[in-house]
N, C-alpha and C positions, 0 to 999 in steps of 0.2 A: 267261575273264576273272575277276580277282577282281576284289570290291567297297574302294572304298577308303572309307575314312573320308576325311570332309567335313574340310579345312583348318580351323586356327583363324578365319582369317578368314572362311573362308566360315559358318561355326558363327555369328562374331559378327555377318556380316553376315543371318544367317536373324535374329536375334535381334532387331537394329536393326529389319529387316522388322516382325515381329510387336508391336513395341515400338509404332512408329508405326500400325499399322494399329488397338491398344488405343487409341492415343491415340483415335485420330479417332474410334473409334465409342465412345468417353467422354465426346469434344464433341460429339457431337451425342446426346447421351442425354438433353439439356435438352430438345431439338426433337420426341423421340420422347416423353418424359413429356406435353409441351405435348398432343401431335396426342393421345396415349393419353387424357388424359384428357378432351378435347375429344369424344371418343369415348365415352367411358363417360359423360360429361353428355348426349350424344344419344341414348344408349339409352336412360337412366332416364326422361329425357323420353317417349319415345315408350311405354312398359314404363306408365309414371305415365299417359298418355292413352289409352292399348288398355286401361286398369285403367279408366277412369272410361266407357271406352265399353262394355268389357263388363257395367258394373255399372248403365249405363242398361238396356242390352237383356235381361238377367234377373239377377233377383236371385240367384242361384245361384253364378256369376264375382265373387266378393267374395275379393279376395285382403287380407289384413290387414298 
């Protein structure tokens, strides 16, 4: 069997695909910032209080 090349339509219909699948994961890249950076404020948090508890338990873990 030979291989045929993909019809224009079907060409533009991968196209349309990929087109729309860009969209959506560009709408929701507001939703993904949101959660990301909801995330990275709960790390510094916790990062900022293991920093003040290891600097009760010795003086040594003094991160600057």
């Amino acid at each position: 069997m030979k291989n045929q090349k993909p019809t224009v339509e079907e060409t533009l219909q991968s196209i349309d695909s990929t087109l729309k699948r860009i969209e959506e994961l560009l709408s929701n890249k507001s939703d993904v910032t949101v959660i990301t950076s909801r995330i990275m404020g709960y790390i510094t948090d916790v990062l900022e209080k293991s920093q003040k508890e290891f600097s009760k338990a010795s003086p040594k873990y003094h991160w600057d």
